[in-house]
N, C-alpha and C positions, 0 to 999 in steps of 0.2 A: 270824617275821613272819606276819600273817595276810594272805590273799589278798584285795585288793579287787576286790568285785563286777566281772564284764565289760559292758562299753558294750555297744548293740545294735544299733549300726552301726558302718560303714565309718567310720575316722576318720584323719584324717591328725596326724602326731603332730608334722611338724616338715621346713622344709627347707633346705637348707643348698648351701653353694657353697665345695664345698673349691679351696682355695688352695695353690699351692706352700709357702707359708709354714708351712699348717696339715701338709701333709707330711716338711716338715723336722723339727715338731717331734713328728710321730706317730714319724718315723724314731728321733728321738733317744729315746725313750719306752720302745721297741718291739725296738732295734736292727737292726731290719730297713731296712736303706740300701741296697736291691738300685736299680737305677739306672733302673728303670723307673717306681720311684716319683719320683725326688727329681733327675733328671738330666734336663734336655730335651732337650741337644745330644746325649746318647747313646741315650736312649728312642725318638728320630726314627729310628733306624735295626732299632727292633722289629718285632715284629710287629700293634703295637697305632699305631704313629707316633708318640705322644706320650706325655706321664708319664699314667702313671693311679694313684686313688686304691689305697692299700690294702684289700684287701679286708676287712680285721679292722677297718681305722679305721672304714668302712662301718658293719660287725656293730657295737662299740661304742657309736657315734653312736645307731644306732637302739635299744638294749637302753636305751639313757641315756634318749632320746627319750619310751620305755615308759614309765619310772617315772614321768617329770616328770608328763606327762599322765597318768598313769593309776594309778600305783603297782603293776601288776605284775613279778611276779618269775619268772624264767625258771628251769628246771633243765636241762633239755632242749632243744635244737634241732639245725636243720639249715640250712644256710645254703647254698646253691647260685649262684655267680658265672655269672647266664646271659650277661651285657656288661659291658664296663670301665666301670668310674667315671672318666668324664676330668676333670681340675681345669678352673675355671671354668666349670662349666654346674650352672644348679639342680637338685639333686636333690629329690624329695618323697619323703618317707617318711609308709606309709599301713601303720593295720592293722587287719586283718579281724577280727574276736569271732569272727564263723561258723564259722571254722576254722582261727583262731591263726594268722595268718600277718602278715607283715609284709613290705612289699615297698619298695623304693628303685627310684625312675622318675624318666625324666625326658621330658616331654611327650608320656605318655600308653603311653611303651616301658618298659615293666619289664625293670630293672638285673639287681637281686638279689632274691630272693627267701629270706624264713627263717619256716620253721615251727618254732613253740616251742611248749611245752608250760610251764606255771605252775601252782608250787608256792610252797611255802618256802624259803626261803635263809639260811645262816647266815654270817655275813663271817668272813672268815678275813685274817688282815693277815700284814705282809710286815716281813723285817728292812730299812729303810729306808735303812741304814747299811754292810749287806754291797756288795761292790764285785764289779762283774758285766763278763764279756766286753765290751768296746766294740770292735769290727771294722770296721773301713772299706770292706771290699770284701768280696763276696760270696764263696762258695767255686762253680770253676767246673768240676766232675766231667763226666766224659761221661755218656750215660743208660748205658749197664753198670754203669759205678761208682755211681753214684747209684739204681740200683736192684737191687743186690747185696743178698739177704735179709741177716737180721740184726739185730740189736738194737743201742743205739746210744746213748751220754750225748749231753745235752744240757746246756749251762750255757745258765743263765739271762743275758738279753743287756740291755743297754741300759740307761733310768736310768728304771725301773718307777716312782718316785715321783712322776714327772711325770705320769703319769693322775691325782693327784688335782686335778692342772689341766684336766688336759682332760674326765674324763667325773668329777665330783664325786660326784654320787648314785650311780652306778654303785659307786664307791670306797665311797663311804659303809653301801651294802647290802650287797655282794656282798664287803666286802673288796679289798683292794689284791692280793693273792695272786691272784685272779682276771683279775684286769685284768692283771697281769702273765703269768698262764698264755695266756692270750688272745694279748696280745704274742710271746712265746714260740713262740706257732704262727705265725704270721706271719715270727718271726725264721726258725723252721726251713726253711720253704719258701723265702721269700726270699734267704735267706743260706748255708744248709747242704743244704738235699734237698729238689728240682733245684739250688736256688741259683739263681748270677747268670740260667740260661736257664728260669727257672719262670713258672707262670702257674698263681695259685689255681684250683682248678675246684669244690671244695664241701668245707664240715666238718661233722661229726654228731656233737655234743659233749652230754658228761653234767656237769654242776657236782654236785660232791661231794668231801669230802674225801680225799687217798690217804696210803699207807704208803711209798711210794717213789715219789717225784717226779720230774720230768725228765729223762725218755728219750722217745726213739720206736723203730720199728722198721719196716725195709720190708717191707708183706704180699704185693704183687702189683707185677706190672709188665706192660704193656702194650706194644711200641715201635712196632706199627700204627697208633696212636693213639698215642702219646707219652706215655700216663699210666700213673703211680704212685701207689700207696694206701699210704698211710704210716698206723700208730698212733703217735700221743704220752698222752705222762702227764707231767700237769704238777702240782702241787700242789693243784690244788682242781677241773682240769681233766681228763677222760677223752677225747679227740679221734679219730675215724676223718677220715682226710682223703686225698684225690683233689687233684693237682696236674698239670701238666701240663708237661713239658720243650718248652718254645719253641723255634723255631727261631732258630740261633744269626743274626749279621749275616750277609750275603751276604759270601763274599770274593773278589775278581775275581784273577785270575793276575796274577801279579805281573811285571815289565816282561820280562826275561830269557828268561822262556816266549813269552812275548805278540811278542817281537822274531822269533821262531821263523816266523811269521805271516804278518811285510813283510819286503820286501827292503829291505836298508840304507839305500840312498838314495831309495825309492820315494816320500818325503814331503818333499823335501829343500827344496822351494818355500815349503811351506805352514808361515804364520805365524798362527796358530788361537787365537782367543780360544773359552773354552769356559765359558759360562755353568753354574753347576752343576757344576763340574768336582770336585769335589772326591770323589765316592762312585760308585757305581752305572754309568749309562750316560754320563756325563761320565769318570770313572775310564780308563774304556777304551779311548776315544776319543784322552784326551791320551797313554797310554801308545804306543797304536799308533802316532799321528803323532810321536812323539818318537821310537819304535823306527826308524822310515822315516824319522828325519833332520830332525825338522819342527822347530818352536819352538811350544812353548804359553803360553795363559798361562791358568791355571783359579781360574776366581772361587768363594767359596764367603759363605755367607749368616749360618752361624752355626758351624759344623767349620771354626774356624781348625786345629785340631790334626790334623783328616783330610786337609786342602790342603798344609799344610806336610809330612806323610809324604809326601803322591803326590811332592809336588816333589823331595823329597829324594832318594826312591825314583828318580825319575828322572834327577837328577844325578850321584849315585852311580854310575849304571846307565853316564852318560857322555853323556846326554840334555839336554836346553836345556827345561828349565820351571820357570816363577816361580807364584806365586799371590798374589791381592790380592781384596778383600773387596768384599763388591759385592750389592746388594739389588735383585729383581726388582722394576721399574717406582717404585725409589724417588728423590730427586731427586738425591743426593751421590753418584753416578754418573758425573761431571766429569773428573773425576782419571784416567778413563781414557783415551786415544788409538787412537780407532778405525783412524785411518790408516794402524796400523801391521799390519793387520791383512789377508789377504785370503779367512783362512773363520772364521767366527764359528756355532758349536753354543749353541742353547737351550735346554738341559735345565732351566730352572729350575721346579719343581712343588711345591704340597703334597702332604700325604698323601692318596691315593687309595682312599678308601674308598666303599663305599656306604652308603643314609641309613642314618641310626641312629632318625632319629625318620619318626613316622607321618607326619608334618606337613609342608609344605613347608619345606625345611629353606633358607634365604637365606642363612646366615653359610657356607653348605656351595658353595652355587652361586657366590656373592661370591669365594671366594677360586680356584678354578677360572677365573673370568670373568676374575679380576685377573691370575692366571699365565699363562694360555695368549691371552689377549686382549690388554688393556689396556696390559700391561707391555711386552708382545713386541712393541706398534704403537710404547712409548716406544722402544724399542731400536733397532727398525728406523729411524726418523721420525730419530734421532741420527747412523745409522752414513747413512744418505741423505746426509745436511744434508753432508756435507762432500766427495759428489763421488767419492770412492773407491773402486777394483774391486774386491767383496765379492762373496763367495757366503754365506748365511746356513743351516742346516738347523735348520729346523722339524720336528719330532718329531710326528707325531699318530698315531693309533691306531686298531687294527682294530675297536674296541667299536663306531667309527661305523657299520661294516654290518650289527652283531650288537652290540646294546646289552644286556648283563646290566643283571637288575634290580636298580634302585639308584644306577644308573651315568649314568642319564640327562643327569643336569646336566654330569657330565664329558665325555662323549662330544659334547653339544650346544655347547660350549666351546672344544671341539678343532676340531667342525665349522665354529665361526664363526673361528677362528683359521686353519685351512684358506683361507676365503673372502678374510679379507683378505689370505695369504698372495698368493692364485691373483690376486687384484684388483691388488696393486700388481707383478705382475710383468709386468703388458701397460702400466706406467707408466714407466718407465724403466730403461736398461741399465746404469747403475755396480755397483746391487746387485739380485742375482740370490737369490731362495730357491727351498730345494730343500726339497719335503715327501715325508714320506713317514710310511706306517700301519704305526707299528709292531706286531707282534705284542705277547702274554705274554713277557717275558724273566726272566731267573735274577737278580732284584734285591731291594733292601729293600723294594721296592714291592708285589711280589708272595708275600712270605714266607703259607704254611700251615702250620696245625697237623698235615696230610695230608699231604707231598710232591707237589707237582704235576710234570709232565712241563711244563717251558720251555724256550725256544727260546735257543742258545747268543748270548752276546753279541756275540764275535768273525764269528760266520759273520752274525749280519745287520748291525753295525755295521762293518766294515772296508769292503762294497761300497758303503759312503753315502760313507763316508770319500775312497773310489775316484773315484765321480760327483762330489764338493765339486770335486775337481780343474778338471773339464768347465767348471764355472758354468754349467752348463745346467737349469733348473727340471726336477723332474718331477713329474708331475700327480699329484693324488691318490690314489696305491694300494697 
C-alpha cells in the first residue's frame, strides 16, 4: 500500500465515549475479562475506583481513527498509558504530522499518548474457524510468580473475528492477524502476566510478519515500583511491554483477630446502623461492635455480595449482623426503622480522587456535595423526625487543615458537612453527632502504586466506637 501524503496540522481524528457495553464486547474479542475492565462492583474496590477502558481498545480505535481520516498506515509505535480511560466521559483523539504522535484527551488532559511511525503494510489474515482459549477469570500470581524470568506460550484468546465489527478498516489493511496480535497483548496482561492485579503502563511494538508466534517472556522486574517488562510475539506482532502489578483490595482482619481488641461485652448496648458498612471503614466498625456484643446492621449500595460475607462472617463468628441495601440521599430509604437504633455510622462516599481534568470539574464536586452534604442532612433530618436517642458519627477528614492538590472540592465538602454537623448539635438533644478528622487510613480509598505508610484502622476506629457510647459531640479535630 502506498503511503498517503501527511496533513500539516494538528487534526483531530475522532471522539468517542466508551460504554460498558462497548467493553464487554472488546472483552469478548480480546479475551481480556480482567474485572477492571468490565465489572463495576469489583473495579470500585481498585485502585483506579471504577471500570476503565482497555488500553489496547484505546490504541485500536485510534490506529482505525488514522486510516478513516487519513489513510495512514502504522508499522511502529509506542503507546504510553499516562491516565485511565474511564467509560462514560468523551475522549478526543488528536494527531500531530510534526512528529507522528497521536494522543487520546479528555478536556484538554492527555490520556494516552502513541508515537508511530508509517510505512507500508501488508494484511495477514487469521484462521477464523480455529477455537481459541475463552477464560472467565483472570490468573491471579503474586509479583514473584509473575515475574519469574523465562519464556512462556501463549494461546491465542477470545473470538478475534469480532474486530471485523469493531475496527473494520483496521481488519481490512492490516489484517485480522493483527488485530488479534493486539488483543493478544491486552489478553496477556490482563489475564496471564500480572493478570487479575495489572495495570497497562506502555507497549513499543513492530508489525511485521514472524516465524514463531505467541509467546512472551519476562525481561525485568522491578517491585519498588511494581513493574514488569514482558516481550511478546504474536503473529504479525513484535511487542516490549511495561505493566504494572496493582495493588491488590484492601483486606481488613477478620472478626476472630479483631475480637482480640474489645472486651466481650464492651458493646453489649449498642444497636448500630452503619451506613456503608459493607467494605473498608464501615467493615470494621461493624466487626468490632459485634466482637464487643453489639448488633449491626450494615447497608451497602451496590456489594450485595461483600455485605452478605461481613454478615455471615459475623454470624458464624457468633455475632448479630444483618445487612440491607440502601442508597445515600436516595428516597426508598423507608423500609428502614431508625428507632431501633441508638448509633448510626456514615461512611457512605464515592471515589476520592483528585481532578483529572484542567477545568473546573462540577460532575466531581456534585457527587462529594451529594455524599457528604445533602444525603447526610436527608439521613439526619429522618433519624430527628421521630424523637429517638441517637448518636450519629460523621467521618471528615485531616485534608481540611492541609488540603493536597486536587483535593479541594472534597475537603471543601467535608468542611461544609462539618458545619452542618456543628449547627444542628446546639438544636436539640435526641440526636447527638460525633465528628471527627480522620487521618490517611489502610483502605480502598487510599491504595498506591508506591506503598504508603497509613494509619492502622483499629487503633483510630475503636476509640470513636468508644466515645459513640458517651453521645457526647466532639468538635472538629
Amino acid at each position: 500500500m502506498t503511503v498517503a501524503a501527511k496533513p500539516d496540522s494538528n487534526l483531530i481524528l475522532g471522539t468517542k465515549t466508551f460504554t460498558l457495553e462497548d467493553q464487554l464486547e472488546f472483552a469478548r474479542f480480546s479475551g481480556d475479562r480482567n474485572p477492571i475492565h468490565i465489572d463495576p462492583v469489583v473495579a470500585r474496590r481498585t485502585l483506579t475506583g471504577q471500570c476503565i477502558v482497555h488500553g489496547i481498545h484505546g490504541l485500536l480505535w485510534a490506529l482505525e481513527a488514522l486510516l478513516l481520516k487519513h489513510a495512514l498506515y502504522v508499522t511502529h509505535f509506542k503507546i504510553r498509558f499516562l491516565k485511565p480511560l474511564f467509560l462514560n466521559e468523551a475522549i478526543v483523539c488528536s494527531y500531530n504530522p510534526k512528529n507522528n504522535r497521536i494522543s487520546l484527551e479528555t478536556e484538554g488532559v492527555v490520556l494516552v499518548t502513541i508515537a508511530v511511525s508509517l510505512g507500508t503494510v501488508t494484511p495477514v489474515e487469521l484462521d477464523d474457524e480455529a477455537r481459541r482459549a475463552r477464560p472467565t477469570q483472570p490468573d491471579s500470581p503474586s509479583f514473584s510468580q509473575c515475574s519469574a524470568p523465562g519464556s512462556r506460550s501463549l494461546e491465542l484468546a477470545g473470538e478475534p473475528a469480532i474486530a471485523r465489527k469493531l475496527f473494520p478498516a483496521f481488519c481490512q489493511s492490516y489484517g485480522l492477524a493483527t488485530a488479534a496480535d493486539l488483543g493478544a497483548a491486552s489478553y496477556l496482561v490482563g489475564m496471564k502476566c500480572p493478570g487479575e492485579h495489572s495495570l497497562f503502563a506502555s507497549l513499543t511494538g513492530a508489525i511485521a510478519p514472524a516465524a514463531n508466534p505467541y509467546g512472551y517472556s519476562v525481561v525485568e522486574s522491578d517491585e519498588r515500583f511494581s513493574l514488569i517488562q514482558l516481550a511478546f510475539q504474536g503473529k504479525t506482532l513484535s511487542a516490549d511491554i511495561e505493566a504494572f502489578y496493582r495493588p491488590k483490595p484492601s483486606q481488613n482482619q477478620p472478626i476472630a483477630q479483631l475480637g482480640q481488641r474489645v472486651n466481650a461485652a464492651e458493646f453489649k448496648s449498642v444497636r448500630a446502623l452503619i451506613i456503608g458498612g459493607s467494605r473498608g471503614l464501615g467493615e470494621v466498625v461493624a466487626k468490632l461492635i459485634a466482637a464487643g456484643g453489639g448488633q449491626v446492621v450494615v447497608t451497602y449500595h451496590v456489594g450485595l455480595a461483600d455485605a452478605q460475607a461481613l454478615c455471615r462472617e459475623i454470624t458464624d463468628w457468633g455475632g448479630n449482623g444483618e445487612c440491607v441495601q440502601y442508597t445515600a440521599g436516595g428516597s426508598a430509604n423507608t423500609t428502614i426503622d431508625y428507632s431501633q437504633f441508638n448509633q448510626i455510622y456514615y461512611f457512605a462516599t464515592p471515589k476520592i480522587a483528585g481532578k483529572r481534568a484542567r477545568a473546573f470539574d462540577q460532575t466531581q464536586k456534585n457527587g462529594y456535595q451529594t455524599a457528604y452534604v445533602e444525603a447526610f442532612k436527608t439521613l439526619y433530618r429522618a433519624v430527628a423526625s421521630i424523637q429517638h436517642p441517637c448518636t450519629v458519627f460523621y467521618p471528615s477528614t485531616v485534608f481540611i487543615d492541609a488540603t493536597p492538590k486536587g483535593l479541594e472540592d472534597y475537603a471543601a465538602a467535608k468542611l461544609e458537612g462539618e458545619a452542618f454537623c456543628s449547627q444542628v448539635n446546639t438544636q436539640q438533644n435526641t440526636v447527638k453527632v460525633l465528628i471527627k478528622r480522620l487521618p490517611q487510613l489502610a483502605t480502598d480509598q487510599n491504595q498506591a502504586l508506591v506503598e504508603n505508610q497509613l494509619t492502622d484502622l483499629v487503633d483510630c476506629l475503636l476509640p470513636v466506637i468508644q466515645a459513640m457510647q458517651t453521645g457526647q459531640p466532639f468538635k472538629a479535630a
